[in-house]
DRENDO-1510 file (C-alpha; in Angstrom, 1 decimal, always signed):
<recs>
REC; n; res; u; v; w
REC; 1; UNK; +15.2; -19.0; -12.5 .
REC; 2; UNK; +13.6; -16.1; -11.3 .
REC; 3; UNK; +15.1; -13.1; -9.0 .
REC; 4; UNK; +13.3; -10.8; -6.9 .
REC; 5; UNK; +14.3; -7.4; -4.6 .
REC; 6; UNK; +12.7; -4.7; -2.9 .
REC; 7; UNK; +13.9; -1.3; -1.5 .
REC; 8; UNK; +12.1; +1.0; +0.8 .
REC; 9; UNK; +13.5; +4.5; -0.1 .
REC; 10; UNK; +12.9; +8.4; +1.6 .
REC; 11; UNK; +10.4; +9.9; -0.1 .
REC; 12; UNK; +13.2; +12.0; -2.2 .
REC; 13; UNK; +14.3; +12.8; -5.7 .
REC; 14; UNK; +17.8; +10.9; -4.8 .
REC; 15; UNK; +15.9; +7.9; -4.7 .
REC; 16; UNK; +14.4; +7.5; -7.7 .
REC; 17; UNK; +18.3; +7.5; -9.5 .
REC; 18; UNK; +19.3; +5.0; -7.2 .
REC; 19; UNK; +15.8; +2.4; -7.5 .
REC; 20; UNK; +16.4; +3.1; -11.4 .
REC; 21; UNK; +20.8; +1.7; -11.3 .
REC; 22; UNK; +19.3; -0.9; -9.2 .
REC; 23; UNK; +17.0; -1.9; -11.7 .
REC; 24; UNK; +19.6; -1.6; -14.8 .
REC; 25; UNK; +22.3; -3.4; -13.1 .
REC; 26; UNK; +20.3; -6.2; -12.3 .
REC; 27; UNK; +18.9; -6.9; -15.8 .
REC; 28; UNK; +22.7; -6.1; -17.3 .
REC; 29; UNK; +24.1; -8.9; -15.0 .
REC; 30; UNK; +20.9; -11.3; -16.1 .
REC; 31; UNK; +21.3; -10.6; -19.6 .
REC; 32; UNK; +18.3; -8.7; -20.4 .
REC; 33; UNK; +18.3; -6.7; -23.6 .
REC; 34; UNK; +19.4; -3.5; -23.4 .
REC; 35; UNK; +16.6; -1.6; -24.7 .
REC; 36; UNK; +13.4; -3.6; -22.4 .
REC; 37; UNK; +15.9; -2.8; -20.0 .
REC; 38; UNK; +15.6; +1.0; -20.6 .
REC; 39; UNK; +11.4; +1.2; -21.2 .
REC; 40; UNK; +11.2; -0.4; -17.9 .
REC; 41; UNK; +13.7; +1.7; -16.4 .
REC; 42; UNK; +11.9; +4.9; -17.7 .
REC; 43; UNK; +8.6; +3.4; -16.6 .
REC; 44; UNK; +10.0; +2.9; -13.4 .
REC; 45; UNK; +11.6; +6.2; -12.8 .
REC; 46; UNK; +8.1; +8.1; -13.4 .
REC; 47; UNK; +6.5; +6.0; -11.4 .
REC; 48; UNK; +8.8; +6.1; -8.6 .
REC; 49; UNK; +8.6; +10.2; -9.4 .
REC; 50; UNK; +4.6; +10.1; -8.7 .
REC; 51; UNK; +5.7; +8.8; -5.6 .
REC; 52; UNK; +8.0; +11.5; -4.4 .
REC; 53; UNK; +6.0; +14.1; -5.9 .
REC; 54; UNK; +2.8; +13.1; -5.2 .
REC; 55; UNK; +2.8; +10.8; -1.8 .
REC; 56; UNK; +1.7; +13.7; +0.7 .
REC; 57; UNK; +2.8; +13.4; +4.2 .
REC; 58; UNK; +4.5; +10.0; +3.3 .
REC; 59; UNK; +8.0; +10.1; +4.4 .
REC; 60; UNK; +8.9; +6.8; +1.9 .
REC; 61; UNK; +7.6; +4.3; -0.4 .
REC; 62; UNK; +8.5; +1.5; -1.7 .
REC; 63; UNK; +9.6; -0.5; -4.9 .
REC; 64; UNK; +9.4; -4.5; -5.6 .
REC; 65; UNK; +11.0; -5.7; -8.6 .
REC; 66; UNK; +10.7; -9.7; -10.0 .
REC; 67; UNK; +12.2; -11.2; -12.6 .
REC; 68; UNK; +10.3; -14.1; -13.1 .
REC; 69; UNK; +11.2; -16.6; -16.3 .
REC; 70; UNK; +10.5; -14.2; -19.3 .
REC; 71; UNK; +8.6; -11.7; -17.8 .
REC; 72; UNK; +9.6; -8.7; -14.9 .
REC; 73; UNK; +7.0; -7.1; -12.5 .
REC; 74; UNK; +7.7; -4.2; -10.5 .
REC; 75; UNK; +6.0; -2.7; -7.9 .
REC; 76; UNK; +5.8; +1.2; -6.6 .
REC; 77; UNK; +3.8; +1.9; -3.8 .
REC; 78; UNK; +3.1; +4.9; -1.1 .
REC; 79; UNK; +1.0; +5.6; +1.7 .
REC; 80; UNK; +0.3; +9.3; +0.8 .
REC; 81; UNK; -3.4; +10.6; +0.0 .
REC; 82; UNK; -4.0; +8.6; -3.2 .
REC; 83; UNK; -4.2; +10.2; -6.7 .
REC; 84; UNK; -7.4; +11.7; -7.7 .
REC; 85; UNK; -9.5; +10.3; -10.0 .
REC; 86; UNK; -9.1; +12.3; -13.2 .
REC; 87; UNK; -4.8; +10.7; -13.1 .
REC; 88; UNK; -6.9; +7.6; -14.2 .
REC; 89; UNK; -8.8; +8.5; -17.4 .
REC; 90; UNK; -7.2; +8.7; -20.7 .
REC; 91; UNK; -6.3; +12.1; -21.6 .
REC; 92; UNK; -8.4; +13.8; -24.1 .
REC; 93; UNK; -5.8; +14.0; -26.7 .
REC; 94; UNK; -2.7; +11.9; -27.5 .
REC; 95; UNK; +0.1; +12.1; -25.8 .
REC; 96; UNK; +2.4; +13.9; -28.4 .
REC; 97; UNK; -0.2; +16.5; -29.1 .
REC; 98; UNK; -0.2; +17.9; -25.4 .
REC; 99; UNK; +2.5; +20.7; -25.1 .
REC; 100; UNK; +5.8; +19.1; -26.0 .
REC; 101; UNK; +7.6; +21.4; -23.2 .
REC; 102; UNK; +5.4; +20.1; -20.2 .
REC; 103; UNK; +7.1; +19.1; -17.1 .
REC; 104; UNK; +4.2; +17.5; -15.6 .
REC; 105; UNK; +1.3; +15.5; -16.5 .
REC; 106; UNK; +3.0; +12.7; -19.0 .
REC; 107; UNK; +4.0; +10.3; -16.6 .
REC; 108; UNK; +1.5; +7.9; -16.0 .
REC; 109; UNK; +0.9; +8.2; -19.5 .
REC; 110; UNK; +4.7; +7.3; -20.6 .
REC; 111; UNK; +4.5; +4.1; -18.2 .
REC; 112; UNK; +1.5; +2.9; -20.3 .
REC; 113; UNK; +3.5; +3.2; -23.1 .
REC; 114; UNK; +6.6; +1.5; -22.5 .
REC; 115; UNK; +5.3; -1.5; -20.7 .
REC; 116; UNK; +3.1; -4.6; -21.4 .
REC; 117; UNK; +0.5; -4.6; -18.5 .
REC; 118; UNK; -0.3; -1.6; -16.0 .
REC; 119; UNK; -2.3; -1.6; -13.1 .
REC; 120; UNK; -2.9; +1.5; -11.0 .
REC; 121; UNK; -4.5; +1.0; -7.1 .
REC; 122; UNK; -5.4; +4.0; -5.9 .
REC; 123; UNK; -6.0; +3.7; -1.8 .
REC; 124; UNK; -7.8; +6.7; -1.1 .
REC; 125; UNK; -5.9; +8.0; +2.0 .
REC; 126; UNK; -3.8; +4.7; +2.3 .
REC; 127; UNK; -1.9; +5.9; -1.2 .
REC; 128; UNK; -1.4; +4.2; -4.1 .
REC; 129; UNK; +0.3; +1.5; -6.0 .
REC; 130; UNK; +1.3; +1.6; -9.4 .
REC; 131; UNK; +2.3; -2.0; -10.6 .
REC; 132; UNK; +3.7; -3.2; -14.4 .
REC; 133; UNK; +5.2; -6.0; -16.3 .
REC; 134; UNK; +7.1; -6.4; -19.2 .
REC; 135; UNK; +7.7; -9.6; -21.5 .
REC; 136; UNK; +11.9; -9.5; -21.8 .
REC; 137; UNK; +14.3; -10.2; -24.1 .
REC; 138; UNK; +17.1; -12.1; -23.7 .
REC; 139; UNK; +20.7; -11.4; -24.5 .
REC; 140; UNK; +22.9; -14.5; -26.6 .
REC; 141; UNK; +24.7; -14.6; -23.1 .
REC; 142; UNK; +22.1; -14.0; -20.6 .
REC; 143; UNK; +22.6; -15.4; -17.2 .
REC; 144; UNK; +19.2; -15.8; -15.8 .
REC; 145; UNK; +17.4; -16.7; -19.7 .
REC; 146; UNK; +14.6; -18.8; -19.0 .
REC; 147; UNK; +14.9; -22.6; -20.5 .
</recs>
Protein backbone atom coordinates (compact mmCIF):
# COMPACT_ATOMS: atom_id res chain seq x y z
CA UNK A 1 0.00 0.00 0.00
CA UNK A 2 1.47 3.18 -0.52
CA UNK A 3 0.20 6.87 0.64
CA UNK A 4 1.06 10.10 -0.70
CA UNK A 5 0.25 14.06 0.24
CA UNK A 6 1.38 17.36 -0.58
CA UNK A 7 0.98 20.83 1.04
CA UNK A 8 1.78 24.17 -0.46
CA UNK A 9 2.65 26.37 2.57
CA UNK A 10 3.55 30.59 3.06
CA UNK A 11 6.84 30.95 2.89
CA UNK A 12 6.99 31.22 6.98
CA UNK A 13 8.48 29.77 10.02
CA UNK A 14 4.85 28.52 11.13
CA UNK A 15 4.98 26.35 8.38
CA UNK A 16 7.68 24.32 8.86
CA UNK A 17 5.95 22.99 12.46
CA UNK A 18 2.88 22.27 10.83
CA UNK A 19 4.63 20.16 7.37
CA UNK A 20 6.76 18.43 10.30
CA UNK A 21 3.02 17.10 12.67
CA UNK A 22 1.91 16.32 9.25
CA UNK A 23 4.63 14.15 8.61
CA UNK A 24 4.76 12.46 12.17
CA UNK A 25 1.14 11.82 12.31
CA UNK A 26 1.04 10.21 9.25
CA UNK A 27 3.89 7.64 9.88
CA UNK A 28 2.39 7.13 13.72
CA UNK A 29 -1.07 6.21 12.15
CA UNK A 30 0.98 3.80 9.48
CA UNK A 31 3.03 2.33 11.96
CA UNK A 32 6.37 3.53 11.19
CA UNK A 33 9.00 3.26 13.87
CA UNK A 34 9.27 5.89 15.94
CA UNK A 35 12.76 6.90 15.58
CA UNK A 36 12.93 6.78 11.15
CA UNK A 37 10.03 8.67 11.92
CA UNK A 38 11.98 11.39 13.83
CA UNK A 39 15.40 11.51 11.27
CA UNK A 40 12.95 12.14 8.61
CA UNK A 41 11.11 14.55 10.46
CA UNK A 42 14.37 16.44 11.43
CA UNK A 43 15.52 16.16 7.78
CA UNK A 44 12.40 17.52 6.75
CA UNK A 45 12.15 20.49 9.08
CA UNK A 46 15.76 21.88 7.84
CA UNK A 47 14.88 21.46 4.62
CA UNK A 48 11.62 22.98 4.71
CA UNK A 49 13.83 25.85 6.94
CA UNK A 50 16.23 26.43 3.71
CA UNK A 51 13.11 27.07 2.13
CA UNK A 52 11.75 29.86 4.39
CA UNK A 53 14.99 31.22 4.95
CA UNK A 54 16.52 31.04 1.87
CA UNK A 55 13.64 31.14 -1.12
CA UNK A 56 14.02 35.07 -1.94
CA UNK A 57 11.08 36.79 -3.21
CA UNK A 58 9.10 33.41 -3.07
CA UNK A 59 5.98 33.91 -1.14
CA UNK A 60 5.60 29.73 -0.72
CA UNK A 61 6.94 26.44 -1.48
CA UNK A 62 6.02 23.39 -1.36
CA UNK A 63 6.44 19.80 0.28
CA UNK A 64 5.38 16.14 -1.31
CA UNK A 65 5.63 13.27 0.94
CA UNK A 66 5.19 9.34 -0.33
CA UNK A 67 5.12 6.47 1.52
CA UNK A 68 5.69 3.92 -0.87
CA UNK A 69 5.95 0.05 0.41
CA UNK A 70 9.18 0.28 2.60
CA UNK A 71 10.59 3.26 1.64
CA UNK A 72 9.19 7.31 2.07
CA UNK A 73 10.29 10.20 -0.40
CA UNK A 74 9.66 13.57 0.39
CA UNK A 75 9.93 16.48 -1.56
CA UNK A 76 10.77 20.42 -0.68
CA UNK A 77 10.73 22.73 -3.34
CA UNK A 78 10.81 26.79 -3.86
CA UNK A 79 10.92 29.09 -6.62
CA UNK A 80 13.35 31.61 -4.95
CA UNK A 81 16.87 32.43 -6.47
CA UNK A 82 18.45 29.03 -6.02
CA UNK A 83 21.30 28.24 -3.49
CA UNK A 84 24.72 29.10 -4.53
CA UNK A 85 27.05 26.68 -5.37
CA UNK A 86 29.42 26.39 -2.41
CA UNK A 87 25.77 24.94 -0.21
CA UNK A 88 26.76 21.92 -2.44
CA UNK A 89 30.33 20.89 -1.64
CA UNK A 90 31.18 18.97 1.43
CA UNK A 91 32.39 21.20 4.07
CA UNK A 92 35.99 21.23 4.76
CA UNK A 93 35.75 19.69 8.10
CA UNK A 94 33.26 17.36 9.75
CA UNK A 95 30.31 18.31 10.84
CA UNK A 96 30.92 18.10 14.73
CA UNK A 97 34.07 19.94 14.47
CA UNK A 98 32.40 23.26 13.06
CA UNK A 99 31.41 25.48 16.09
CA UNK A 100 29.01 23.48 18.13
CA UNK A 101 26.93 26.84 18.92
CA UNK A 102 26.18 27.70 15.11
CA UNK A 103 22.81 28.67 14.14
CA UNK A 104 23.35 28.41 10.51
CA UNK A 105 25.19 26.45 8.06
CA UNK A 106 24.43 22.62 9.40
CA UNK A 107 21.34 21.98 7.70
CA UNK A 108 21.91 20.54 4.54
CA UNK A 109 24.54 18.79 6.14
CA UNK A 110 22.12 17.23 9.05
CA UNK A 111 19.67 16.06 6.12
CA UNK A 112 22.55 14.03 4.60
CA UNK A 113 23.00 12.51 7.72
CA UNK A 114 19.71 11.26 8.73
CA UNK A 115 18.48 9.97 5.55
CA UNK A 116 19.29 7.19 3.02
CA UNK A 117 19.42 9.08 -0.41
CA UNK A 118 19.59 12.98 -1.03
CA UNK A 119 19.32 14.87 -4.04
CA UNK A 120 19.69 18.60 -4.17
CA UNK A 121 18.33 20.64 -7.72
CA UNK A 122 19.34 23.75 -7.66
CA UNK A 123 17.28 25.98 -10.45
CA UNK A 124 19.22 28.94 -10.68
CA UNK A 125 16.54 31.70 -10.52
CA UNK A 126 13.61 29.05 -10.77
CA UNK A 127 14.76 27.84 -6.88
CA UNK A 128 15.49 24.80 -5.73
CA UNK A 129 14.41 21.29 -4.68
CA UNK A 130 15.75 19.40 -2.07
CA UNK A 131 14.40 15.67 -2.40
CA UNK A 132 15.18 12.38 0.18
CA UNK A 133 14.22 8.97 1.03
CA UNK A 134 14.51 6.79 3.74
CA UNK A 135 14.23 2.86 3.95
CA UNK A 136 11.38 2.50 7.13
CA UNK A 137 10.81 0.39 9.74
CA UNK A 138 7.88 -1.05 10.65
CA UNK A 139 6.03 -1.13 13.90
CA UNK A 140 4.50 -5.08 15.17
CA UNK A 141 1.18 -3.20 14.52
CA UNK A 142 1.74 -1.08 11.55
CA UNK A 143 -1.16 -0.28 9.38
CA UNK A 144 0.33 0.40 6.03
CA UNK A 145 3.53 -2.41 6.56
CA UNK A 146 4.33 -3.58 3.22
CA UNK A 147 3.55 -7.56 2.51
Amino acid sequence: MSIWWSLHLRREAASVPLARKLLLGTMETAGVDPDISFDLSVALSEACANAVEHAGTATGYSVTAQIDGDRCRIEVADSGPGLAREHFRPPARPLTHRGQHAEHGRGLFLIEALVDHVHFHDRPGHGTIVSFDKMLKWRDDALLKAS
